[in-house]
Legacy VTK file of the C-alpha trace (Angstrom):
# vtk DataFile Version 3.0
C-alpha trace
ASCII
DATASET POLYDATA
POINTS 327 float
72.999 108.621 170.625
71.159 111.592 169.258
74.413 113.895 169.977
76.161 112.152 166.770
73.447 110.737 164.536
69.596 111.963 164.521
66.674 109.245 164.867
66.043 109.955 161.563
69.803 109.931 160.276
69.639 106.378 162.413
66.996 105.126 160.032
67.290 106.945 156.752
71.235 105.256 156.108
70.573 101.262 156.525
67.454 102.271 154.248
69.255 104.246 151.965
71.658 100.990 151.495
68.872 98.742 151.757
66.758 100.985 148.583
70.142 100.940 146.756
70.670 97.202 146.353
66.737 96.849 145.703
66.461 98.867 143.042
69.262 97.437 141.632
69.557 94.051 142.305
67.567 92.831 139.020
69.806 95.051 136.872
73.158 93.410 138.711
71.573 89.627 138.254
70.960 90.481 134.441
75.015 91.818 133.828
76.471 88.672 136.085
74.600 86.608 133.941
74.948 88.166 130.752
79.029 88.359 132.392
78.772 84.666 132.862
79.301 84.810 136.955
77.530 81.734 137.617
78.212 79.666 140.328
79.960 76.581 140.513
78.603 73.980 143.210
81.062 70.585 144.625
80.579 67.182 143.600
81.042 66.344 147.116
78.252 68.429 148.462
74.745 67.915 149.593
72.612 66.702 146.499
70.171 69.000 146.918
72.720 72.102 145.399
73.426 70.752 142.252
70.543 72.819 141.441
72.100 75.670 142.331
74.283 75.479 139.554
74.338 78.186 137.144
72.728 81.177 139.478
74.584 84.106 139.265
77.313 85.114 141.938
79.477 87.704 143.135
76.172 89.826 143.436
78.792 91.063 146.128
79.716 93.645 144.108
75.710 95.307 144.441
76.611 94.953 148.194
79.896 97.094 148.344
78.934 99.363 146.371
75.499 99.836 148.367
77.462 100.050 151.288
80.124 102.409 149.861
77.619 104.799 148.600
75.313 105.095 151.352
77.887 105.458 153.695
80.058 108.267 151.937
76.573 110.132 151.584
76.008 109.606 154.674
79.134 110.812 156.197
79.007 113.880 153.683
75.224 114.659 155.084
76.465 114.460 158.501
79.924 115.886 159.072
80.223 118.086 155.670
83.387 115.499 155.552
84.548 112.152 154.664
86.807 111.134 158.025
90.271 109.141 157.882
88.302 106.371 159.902
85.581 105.885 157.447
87.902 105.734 154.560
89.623 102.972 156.524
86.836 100.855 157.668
85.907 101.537 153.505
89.255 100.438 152.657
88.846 97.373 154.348
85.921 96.130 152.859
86.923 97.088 149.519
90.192 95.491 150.125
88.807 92.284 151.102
85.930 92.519 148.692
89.026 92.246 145.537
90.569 89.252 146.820
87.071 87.585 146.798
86.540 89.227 143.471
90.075 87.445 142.619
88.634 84.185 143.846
85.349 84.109 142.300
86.601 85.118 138.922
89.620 82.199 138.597
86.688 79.684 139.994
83.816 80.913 136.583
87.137 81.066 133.992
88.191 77.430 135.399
84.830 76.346 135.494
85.395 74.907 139.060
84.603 75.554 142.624
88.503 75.625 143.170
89.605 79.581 142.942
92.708 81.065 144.807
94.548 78.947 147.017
93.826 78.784 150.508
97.507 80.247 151.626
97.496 82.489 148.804
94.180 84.209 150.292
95.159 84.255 153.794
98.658 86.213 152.454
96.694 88.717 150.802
94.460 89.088 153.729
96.842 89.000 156.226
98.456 91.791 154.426
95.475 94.131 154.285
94.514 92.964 158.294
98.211 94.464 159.121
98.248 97.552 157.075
94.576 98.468 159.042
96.294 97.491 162.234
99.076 99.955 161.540
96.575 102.580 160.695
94.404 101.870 163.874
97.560 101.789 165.687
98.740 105.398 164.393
95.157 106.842 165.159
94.942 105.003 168.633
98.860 106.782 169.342
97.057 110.472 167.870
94.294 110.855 169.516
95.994 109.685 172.851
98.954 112.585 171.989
96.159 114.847 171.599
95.085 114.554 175.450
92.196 111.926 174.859
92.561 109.965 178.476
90.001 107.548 176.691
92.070 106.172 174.041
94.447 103.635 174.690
97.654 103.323 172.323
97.318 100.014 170.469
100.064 97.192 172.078
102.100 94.636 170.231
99.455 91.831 171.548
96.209 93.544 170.341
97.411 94.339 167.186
98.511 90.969 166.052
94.878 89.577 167.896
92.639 92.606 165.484
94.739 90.985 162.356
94.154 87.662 163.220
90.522 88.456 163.879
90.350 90.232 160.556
91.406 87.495 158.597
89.136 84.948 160.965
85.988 86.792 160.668
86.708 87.215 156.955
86.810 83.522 156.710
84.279 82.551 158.974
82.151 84.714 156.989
82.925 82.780 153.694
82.136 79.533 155.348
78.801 80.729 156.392
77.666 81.598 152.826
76.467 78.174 151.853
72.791 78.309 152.248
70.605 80.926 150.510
70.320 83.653 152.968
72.354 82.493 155.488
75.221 85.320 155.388
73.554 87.908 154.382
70.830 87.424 157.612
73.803 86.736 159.842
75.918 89.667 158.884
72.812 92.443 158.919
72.369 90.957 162.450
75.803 91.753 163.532
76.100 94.917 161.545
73.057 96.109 163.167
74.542 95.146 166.890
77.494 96.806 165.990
75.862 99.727 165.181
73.902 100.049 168.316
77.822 99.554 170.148
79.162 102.564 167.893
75.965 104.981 168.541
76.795 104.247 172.414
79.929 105.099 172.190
79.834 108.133 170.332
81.214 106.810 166.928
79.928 108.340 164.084
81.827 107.249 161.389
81.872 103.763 162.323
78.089 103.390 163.069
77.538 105.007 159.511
79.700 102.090 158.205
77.860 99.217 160.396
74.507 101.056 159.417
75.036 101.011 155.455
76.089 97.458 155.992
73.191 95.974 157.813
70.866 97.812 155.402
72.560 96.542 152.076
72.617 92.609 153.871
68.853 93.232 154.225
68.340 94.224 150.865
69.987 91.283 149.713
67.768 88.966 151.049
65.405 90.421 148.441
67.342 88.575 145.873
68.809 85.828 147.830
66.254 84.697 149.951
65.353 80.515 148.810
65.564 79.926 146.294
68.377 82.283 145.883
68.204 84.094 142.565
71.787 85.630 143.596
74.540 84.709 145.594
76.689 87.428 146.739
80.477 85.041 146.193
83.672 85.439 148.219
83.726 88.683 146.793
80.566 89.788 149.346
81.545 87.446 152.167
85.035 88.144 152.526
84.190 91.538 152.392
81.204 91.726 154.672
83.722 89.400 157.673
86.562 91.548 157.437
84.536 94.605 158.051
82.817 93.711 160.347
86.221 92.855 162.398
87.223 95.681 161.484
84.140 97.755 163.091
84.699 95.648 166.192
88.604 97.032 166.233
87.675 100.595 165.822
84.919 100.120 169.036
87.712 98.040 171.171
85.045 94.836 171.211
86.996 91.651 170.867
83.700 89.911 172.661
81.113 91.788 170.937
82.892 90.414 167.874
82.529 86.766 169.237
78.987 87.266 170.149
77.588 89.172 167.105
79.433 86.865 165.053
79.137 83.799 166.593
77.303 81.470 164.053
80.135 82.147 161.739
82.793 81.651 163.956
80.824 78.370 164.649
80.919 77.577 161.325
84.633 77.845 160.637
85.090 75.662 164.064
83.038 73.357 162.603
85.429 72.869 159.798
88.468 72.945 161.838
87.174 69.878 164.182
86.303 67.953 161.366
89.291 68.306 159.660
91.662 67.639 162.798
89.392 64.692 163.463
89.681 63.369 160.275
93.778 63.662 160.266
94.078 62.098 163.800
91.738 59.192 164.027
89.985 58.668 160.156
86.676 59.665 161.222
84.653 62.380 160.675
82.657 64.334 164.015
79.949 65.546 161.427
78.284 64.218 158.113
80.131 67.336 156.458
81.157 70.646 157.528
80.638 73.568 157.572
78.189 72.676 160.043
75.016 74.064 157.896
76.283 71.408 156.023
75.668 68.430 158.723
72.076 69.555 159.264
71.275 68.958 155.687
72.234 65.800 155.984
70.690 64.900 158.603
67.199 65.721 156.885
66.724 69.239 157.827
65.336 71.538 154.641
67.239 74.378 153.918
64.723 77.056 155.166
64.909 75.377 158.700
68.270 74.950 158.961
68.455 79.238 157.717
66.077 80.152 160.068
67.323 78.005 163.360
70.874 79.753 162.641
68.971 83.492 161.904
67.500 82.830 165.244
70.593 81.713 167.492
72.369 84.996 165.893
69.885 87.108 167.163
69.732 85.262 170.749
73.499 85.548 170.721
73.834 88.851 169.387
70.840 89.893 171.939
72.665 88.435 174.910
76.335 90.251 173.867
74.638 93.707 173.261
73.206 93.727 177.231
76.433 92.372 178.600
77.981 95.982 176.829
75.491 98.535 177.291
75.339 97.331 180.713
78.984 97.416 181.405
LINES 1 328
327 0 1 2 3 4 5 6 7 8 9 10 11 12 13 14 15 16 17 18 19 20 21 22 23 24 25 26 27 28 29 30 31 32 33 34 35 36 37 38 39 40 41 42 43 44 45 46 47 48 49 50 51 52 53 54 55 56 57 58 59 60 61 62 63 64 65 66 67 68 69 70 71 72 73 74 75 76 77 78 79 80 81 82 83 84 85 86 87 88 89 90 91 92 93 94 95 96 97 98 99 100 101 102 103 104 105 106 107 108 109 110 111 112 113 114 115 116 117 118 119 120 121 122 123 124 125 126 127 128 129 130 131 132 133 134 135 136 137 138 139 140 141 142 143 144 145 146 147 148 149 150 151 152 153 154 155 156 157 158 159 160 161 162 163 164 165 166 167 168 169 170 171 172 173 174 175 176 177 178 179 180 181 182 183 184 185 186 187 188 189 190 191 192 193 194 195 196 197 198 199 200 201 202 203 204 205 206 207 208 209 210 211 212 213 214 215 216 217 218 219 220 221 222 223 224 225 226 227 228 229 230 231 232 233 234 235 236 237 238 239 240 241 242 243 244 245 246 247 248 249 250 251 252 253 254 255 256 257 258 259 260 261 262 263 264 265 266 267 268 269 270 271 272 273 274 275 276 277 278 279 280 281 282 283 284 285 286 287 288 289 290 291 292 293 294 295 296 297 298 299 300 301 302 303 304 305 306 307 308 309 310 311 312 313 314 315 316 317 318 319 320 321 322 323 324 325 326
């Protein structure tokens, strides 16, 4: 691990992230609000959030650019170069990041929780999962013309399962950003797992990326801890799921992925039960979903319900990062 990134580069870049969206995280609430980003909460949801209406959202944007900073600095520091595969893994979250930007704006100008349409947003995100496919693909086909024995050119059936998983993650992501910390704990859990994966395998650039990205979550929690002063939108989820997919690609870790993201994934299952339930037989297998969502319901307080999921990541993502450094 010390061959590509120092001890002290190891700790220095998810702080450097982490100091960024500190620092700045009052100045971002006060332009969102002055902007008029506030959030819009269902009728149909628990009770309890109607008091979340009016906070600020897509404090997203602090997060991106957090993560974009600190890990082009980073990069820069380390290699004297900004690499084609950290421009990618960049490009991804960026990409992602607009069509939650797209999402969250049409939702505060309608003055609903209703924003893009749901095929409309899987279109646009299928499109950006297939044009990092084809650019994983072409640097998979590269390096293994270049006499790597290690690198594997990218087949028909792995590329369309990293696209899917792209767009799934992204989503699963989304879904999980319903209670005030909830996301942003889950995804600096898996960015940080990730980025133990990437310094094992020798991945700079990519371990930069997962670094910056579980510094900037945990920054976030500054501001959007309960009760949330913050939310970070669909413009921070989508963003933060489809990178770290994307993270998972460039390691070749479909069941890292699962593991380090599995409360999400959860999540998003949740939601597809209930609704195929509710289409086949009328009833419903949980008071509401996302499953966060049943919990509440049931009498849980948010903090509990935070935590308990915080804590299952970390088992999880504890249980997936043995099964790979061991194998």
């Amino acid at each position: 691990m010390s061959q590509i990134l120092s001890p002290l580069e190891i700790a220095l870049i998810p702080a450097a992230a982490l100091v960024l969206v500190a620092a700045l995280g009052p100045l971002a609430i006060r332009l969102l609000k002055r902007a008029g980003a506030e959030q819009r909460v269902r009728d149909d949801g628990p009770r309890r959030h109607l008091e979340k209406a009016g906070t600020p959202t897509m404090g997203g944007v602090l997060l991106l650019g957090a993560v974009v900073a600190a890990s082009l600095a980073a990069q820069r520091w380390t290699a004297g170069a900004v690499t084609l595969r950290a421009v990618t893994l960049l490009a991804v979250l960026l990409a992602f990041g607009c069509i939650g930007a797209a999402d969250d704006w049409m939702k505060i100008t309608r003055g609903r929780s209703l924003g893009l349409r749901a095929r409309h947003k899987v279109v646009l995100q299928l499109v950006v999962a297939v044009v990092f496919v084809y650019a994983l693909a072409g640097e998979r086909a590269a390096a293994a013309l270049g006499g790597n024995p290690e690198v594997e050119p990218l087949g028909l059936i792995w590329a369309g399962f990293w696209a899917l998983a792209l767009v799934a993650t992204s989503n699963a992501v989304n879904l999980a950003d319903g209670l005030d910390g909830l996301a942003a704990g889950l995804c600096a859990i898996g960015a940080a797992g990730f980025a133990v994966l990437a310094l094992k395998a020798g991945d700079r650039e990519t371990a930069i990326v997962a670094l910056a990205v579980a510094g900037a979550c945990a920054g976030f929690l500054a501001y959007n801890h309960h009760p949330a002063k913050v939310f970070m939108g669909d413009v921070g989820s989508l963003a933060l799921g489809g990178a770290l997919a994307a993270v998972a690609a460039h390691l070749n870790q479909p069941v890292a992925l699962v593991g380090l993201c599995l409360i999400p994934f959860v999540e998003e299952l949740s939601v597809i039960v209930q609704v195929i339930s509710f289409k086949v037989t009328g009833r419903r297998v949980l008071r509401m979903s996302p499953l966060h969502h049943h919990f509440e319901l049931s009498g849980w307080p948010e903090r509990r319900v935070v935590v308990a999921f915080w804590v299952t990541g970390l088992i999880a993502a504890a249980a997936v990062l043995a099964l790979c450094l061991m194998t």
